[in-house]
C-alpha positions in Angstrom: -32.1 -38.7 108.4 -35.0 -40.4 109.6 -37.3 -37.9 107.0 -35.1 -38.7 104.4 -35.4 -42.6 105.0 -39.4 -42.3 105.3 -39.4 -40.2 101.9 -36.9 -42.4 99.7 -39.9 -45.2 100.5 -42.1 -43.6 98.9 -43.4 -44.3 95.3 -43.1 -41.1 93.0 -47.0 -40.5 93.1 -47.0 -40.6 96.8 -44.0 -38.3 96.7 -45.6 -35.6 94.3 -48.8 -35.9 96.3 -47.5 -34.8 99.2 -45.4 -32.5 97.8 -48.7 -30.7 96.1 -50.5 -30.7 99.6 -47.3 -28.6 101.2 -47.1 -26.2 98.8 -51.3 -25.9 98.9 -50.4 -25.4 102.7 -47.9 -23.4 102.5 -50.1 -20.8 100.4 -52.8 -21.1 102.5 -50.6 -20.2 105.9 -48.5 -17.7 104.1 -52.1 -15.7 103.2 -53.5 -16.2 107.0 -49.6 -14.8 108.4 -49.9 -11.9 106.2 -53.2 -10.7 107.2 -52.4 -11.6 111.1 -48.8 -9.2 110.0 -51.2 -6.6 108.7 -53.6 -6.5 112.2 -50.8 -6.9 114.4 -49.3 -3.7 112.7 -52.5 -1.6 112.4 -53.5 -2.5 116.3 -49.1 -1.7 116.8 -49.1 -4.6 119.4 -45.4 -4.6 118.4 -45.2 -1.7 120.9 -46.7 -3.4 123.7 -44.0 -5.5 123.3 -41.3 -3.6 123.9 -40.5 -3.3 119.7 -39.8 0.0 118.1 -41.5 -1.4 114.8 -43.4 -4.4 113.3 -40.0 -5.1 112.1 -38.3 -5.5 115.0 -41.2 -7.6 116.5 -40.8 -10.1 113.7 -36.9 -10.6 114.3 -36.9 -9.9 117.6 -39.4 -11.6 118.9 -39.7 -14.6 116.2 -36.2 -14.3 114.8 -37.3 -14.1 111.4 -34.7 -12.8 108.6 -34.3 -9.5 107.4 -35.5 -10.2 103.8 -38.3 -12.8 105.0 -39.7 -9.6 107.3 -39.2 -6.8 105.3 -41.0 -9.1 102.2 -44.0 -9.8 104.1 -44.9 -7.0 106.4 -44.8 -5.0 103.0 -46.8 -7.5 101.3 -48.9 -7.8 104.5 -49.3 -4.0 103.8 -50.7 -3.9 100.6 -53.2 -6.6 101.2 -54.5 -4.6 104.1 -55.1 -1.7 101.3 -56.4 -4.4 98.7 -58.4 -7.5 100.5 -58.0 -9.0 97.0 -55.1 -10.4 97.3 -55.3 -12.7 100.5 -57.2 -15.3 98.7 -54.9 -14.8 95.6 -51.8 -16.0 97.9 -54.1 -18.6 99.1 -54.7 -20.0 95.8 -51.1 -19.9 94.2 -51.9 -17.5 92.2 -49.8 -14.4 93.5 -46.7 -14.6 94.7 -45.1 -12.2 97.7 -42.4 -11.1 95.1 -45.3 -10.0 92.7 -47.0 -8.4 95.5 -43.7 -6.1 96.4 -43.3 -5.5 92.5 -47.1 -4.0 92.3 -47.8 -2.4 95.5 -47.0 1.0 95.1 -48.8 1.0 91.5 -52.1 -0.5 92.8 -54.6 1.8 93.1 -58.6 1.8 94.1 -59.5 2.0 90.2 -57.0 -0.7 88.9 -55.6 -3.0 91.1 -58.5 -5.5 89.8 -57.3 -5.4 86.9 -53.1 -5.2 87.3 -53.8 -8.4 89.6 -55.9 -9.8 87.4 -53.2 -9.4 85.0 -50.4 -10.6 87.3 -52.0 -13.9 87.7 -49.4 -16.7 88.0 -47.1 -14.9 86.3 -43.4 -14.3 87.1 -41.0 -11.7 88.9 -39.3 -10.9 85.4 -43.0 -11.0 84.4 -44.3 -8.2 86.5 -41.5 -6.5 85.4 -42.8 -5.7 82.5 -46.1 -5.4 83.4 -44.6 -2.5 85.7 -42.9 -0.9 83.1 -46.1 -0.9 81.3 -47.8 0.6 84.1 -44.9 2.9 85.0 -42.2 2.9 82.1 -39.4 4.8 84.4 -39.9 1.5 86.7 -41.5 3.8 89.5 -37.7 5.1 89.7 -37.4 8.8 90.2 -34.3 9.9 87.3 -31.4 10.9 89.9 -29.4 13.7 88.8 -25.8 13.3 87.4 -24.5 15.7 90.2 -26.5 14.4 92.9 -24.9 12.0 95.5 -26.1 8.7 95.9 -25.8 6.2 99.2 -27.0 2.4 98.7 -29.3 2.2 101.3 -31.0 -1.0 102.7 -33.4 -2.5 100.4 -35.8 -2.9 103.6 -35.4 0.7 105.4 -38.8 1.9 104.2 -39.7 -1.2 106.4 -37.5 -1.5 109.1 -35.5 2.0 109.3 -32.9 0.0 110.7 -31.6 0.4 114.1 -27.9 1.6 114.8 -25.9 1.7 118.1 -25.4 5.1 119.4 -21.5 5.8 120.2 -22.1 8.5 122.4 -19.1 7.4 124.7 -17.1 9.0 122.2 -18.2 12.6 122.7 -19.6 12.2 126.5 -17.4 13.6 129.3 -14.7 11.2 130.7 -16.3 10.3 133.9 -19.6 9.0 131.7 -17.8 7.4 129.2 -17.7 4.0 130.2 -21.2 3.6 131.6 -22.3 4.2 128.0 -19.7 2.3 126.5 -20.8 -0.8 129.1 -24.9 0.1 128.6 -24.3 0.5 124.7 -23.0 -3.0 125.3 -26.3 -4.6 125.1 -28.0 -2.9 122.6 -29.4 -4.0 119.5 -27.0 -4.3 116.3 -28.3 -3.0 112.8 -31.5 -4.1 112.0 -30.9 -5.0 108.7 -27.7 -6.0 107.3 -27.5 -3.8 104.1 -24.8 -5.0 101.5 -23.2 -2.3 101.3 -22.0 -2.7 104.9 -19.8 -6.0 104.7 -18.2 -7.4 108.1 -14.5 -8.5 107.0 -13.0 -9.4 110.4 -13.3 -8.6 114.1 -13.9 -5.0 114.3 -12.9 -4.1 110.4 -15.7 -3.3 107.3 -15.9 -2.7 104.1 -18.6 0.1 103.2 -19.4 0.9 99.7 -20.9 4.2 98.4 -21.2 6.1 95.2 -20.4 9.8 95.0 -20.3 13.0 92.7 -17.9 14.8 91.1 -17.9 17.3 93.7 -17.6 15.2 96.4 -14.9 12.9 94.7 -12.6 16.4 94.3 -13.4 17.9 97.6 -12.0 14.3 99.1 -8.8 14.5 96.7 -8.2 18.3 98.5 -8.6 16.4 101.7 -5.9 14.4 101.3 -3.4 16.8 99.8 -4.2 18.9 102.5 -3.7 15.8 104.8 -0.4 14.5 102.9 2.2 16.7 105.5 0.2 14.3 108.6 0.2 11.0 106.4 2.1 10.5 103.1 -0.8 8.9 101.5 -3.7 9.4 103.7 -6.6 6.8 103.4 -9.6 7.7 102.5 -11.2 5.5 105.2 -9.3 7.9 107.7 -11.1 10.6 106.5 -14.4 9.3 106.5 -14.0 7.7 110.4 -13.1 11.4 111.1 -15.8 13.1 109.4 -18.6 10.9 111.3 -16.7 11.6 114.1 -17.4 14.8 113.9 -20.8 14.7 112.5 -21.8 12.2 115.4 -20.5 14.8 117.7 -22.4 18.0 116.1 -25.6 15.9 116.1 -25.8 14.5 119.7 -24.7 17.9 120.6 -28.1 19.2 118.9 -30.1 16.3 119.5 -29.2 15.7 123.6 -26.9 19.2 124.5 -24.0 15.9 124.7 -20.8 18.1 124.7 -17.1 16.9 125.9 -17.5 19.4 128.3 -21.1 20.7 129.2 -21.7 24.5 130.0 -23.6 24.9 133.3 -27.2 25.8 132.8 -26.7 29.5 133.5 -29.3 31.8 135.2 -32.7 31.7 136.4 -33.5 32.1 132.6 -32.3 28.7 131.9 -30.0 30.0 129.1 -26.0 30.4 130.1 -25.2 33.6 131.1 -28.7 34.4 132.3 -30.1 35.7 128.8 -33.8 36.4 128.2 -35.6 33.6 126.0 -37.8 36.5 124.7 -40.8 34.8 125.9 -43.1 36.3 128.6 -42.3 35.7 132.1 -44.2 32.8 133.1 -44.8 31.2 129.5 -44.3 27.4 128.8 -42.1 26.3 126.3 -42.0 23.6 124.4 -38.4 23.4 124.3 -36.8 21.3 126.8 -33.7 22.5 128.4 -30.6 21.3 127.3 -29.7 20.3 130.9 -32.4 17.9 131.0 -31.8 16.8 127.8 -28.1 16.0 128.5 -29.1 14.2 131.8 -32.2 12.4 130.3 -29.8 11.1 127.0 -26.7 9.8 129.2 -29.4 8.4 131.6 -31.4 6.3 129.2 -28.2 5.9 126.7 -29.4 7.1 123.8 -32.4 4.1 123.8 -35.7 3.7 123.9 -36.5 3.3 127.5 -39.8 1.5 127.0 -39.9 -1.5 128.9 -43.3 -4.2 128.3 -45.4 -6.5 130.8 -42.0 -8.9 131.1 -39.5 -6.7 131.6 -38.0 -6.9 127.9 -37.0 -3.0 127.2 -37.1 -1.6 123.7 -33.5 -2.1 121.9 -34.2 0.7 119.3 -31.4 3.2 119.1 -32.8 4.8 115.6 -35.4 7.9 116.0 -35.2 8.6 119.4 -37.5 11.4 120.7 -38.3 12.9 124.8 -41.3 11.7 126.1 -42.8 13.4 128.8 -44.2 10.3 130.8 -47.3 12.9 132.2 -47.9 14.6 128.5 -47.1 17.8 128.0 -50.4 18.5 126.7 -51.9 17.4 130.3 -49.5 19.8 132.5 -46.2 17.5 132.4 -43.7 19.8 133.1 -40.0 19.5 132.1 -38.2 17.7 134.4 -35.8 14.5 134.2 -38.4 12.5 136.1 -40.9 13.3 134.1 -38.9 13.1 130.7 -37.9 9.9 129.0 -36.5 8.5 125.6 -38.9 6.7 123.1 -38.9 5.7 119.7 -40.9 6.7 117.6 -43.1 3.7 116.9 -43.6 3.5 121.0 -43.7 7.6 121.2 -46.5 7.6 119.2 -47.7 4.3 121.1 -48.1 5.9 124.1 -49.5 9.4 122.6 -52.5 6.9 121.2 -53.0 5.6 124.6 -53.3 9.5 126.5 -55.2 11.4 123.9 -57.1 8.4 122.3 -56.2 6.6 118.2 -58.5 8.4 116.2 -57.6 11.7 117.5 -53.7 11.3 117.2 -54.6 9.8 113.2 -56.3 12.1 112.7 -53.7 14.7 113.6 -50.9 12.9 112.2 -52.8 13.1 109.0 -53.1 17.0 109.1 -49.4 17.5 110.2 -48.3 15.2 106.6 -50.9 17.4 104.7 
């Protein structure tokens, strides 16, 4: 109120004034934020911080919102690729919008020229500088049969995070230190809008499906109709990711309702031969350890920083062998941890070195 009083004295020229000088500063920190977005990323001191991504650092750490973050650590992005455009922000004369809109058609040979060409110009003006550039719109033309999902806007960003509800599938006696752990993990990342909260414990999730899928969901319920006289489609679907959620962990951590014992000095059940010579290392971690390690760490990233903050990501979740597996680490639940990604490939930088892991992160994409 006090800020309101103070303006309302003002004369109009005073007023404009200082409204010129914030927006003059407000260009100039927005360029200096993204290029300390774009180091903070390329030197990934999110993951010293107990963050699975840049993304996370921004909300978690600086509570930003989803759209603010994903907007600028993309835009932070491309200026990293094209200097050019830091002093441009700076100057008023591209905005982050425009940035988004361009990125992924800027190239070494024209991006002088297509921001040259964006210069204080519009979103709905990019536009059609992009369809120019691109005339699809840099859309790929989906298929009439193919399936389609509305995914988060930001999940090239921020691949957001999702609590894992493995106390649905572990064994009885686990189920409720999961259910307690999972308590206090992260929620979704990024609230897509698609996924709409309606009341305590109740959603509404939109998707778009083909024909295919549409008729296969129609047998479903007629086949359902002698259980429920008109079976909702939203019982369906909560089945079918039961199930799915159940076949995955059971892939990804051996997580079964009932786990088989580990079997014979083989390590398979039953004592069957791996077919590998006696004495060979494997890769492949046993699925005891994996079920052990999974329930253990509950299905997070068990990094924890310098003050104690642990990782909340849920999302991408890999073993990490804590002495590396490439050094001698051997397979064994003391030695085997879950990571994220983002602090998986952290801590691989730190044991073989950066340039060596780019370098062979770049040969494994080519």
């Amino acid at each position: 109120m006090k800020t309101n009083r103070l303006l309302a004295d003002l004369s109009e020229r005073q007023l404009l004034d200082r409204f010129g000088d914030l927006v003059r500063q407000d260009r100039a920190s927005t360029a200096q934020l993204l290029a300390h977005i774009a180091e903070i990323d390329e030197r990934k001191l999110w993951a010293k911080h107990a963050c699975s991504s840049m993304f996370a650092f921004c909300m978690e750490r600086f509570h930003m919102s989803e759209s603010m973050t994903a907007k600028r650590i993309s835009a932070a992005r491309t200026a990293r690729r094209f200097p050019v455009i830091l002093p441009m922000v700076a100057r008023g004369e591209l905005h982050l919008s425009g940035i988004n809109q361009l990125g992924k058609h800027l190239t070494p040979d024209n991006h002088r020229t297509l921001l040259a060409r964006a210069k204080h110009k519009s979103s709905r003006e990019i536009d059609v500088l992009v369809a120019e550039v691109a005339p699809t719109g840099g859309r790929e033309a989906s298929s009439p049969d193919a399936p389609s999902l509305s995914i988060c806007p930001a999940a090239a960003v921020c691949r957001a995070v999702t609590v894992c509800r493995a106390a649905t599938v572990c064994r009885p006696e686990s189920a409720a230190h999961v259910s307690k752990a999972l308590a206090g993990a992260s929620k979704p990342a990024a609230a897509c809008k698609q996924i709409v909260a309606l009341a305590p414990r109740r959603f509404k999730i939109e998707i778009t499906v083909d024909q295919n899928t549409h008729d296969r969901l129609r047998s479903l319920q007629d086949l359902l109709s002698h259980q429920w006289p008109n079976p909702d489609p939203a019982i369906i679907v909560s089945r079918a990711i039961e199930l799915l959620l159940e076949d995955t962990l059971k892939k990804k951590a051996a997580v079964t309702n009932a786990a088989r014992p580990s079997g014979g000095p083989s390590g398979r059940p039953g004592g069957r031969p791996s077919g590998r010579p006696s004495g060979a290392r494997s890769r492949a971690i046993p699925a005891a350890i994996r079920r052990e390690v999974w329930m253990r760490d509950v299905g997070r990233c068990a990094f924890v920083d310098e003050r104690g903050r642990r990782c909340r990501a849920t999302s991408r979740i890999e073993y990490h062998h804590e002495i590396p597996y490439g050094k001698g680490g051997r397979h064994d639940v003391k030695n085997i941890a879950l990571r994220c990604r983002g602090h998986n490939q952290y801590q691989a930088d730190l044991d073989f070195g950066r340039e060596l892991m780019r370098s062979e992160r770049r040969s494994a994409v080519w």
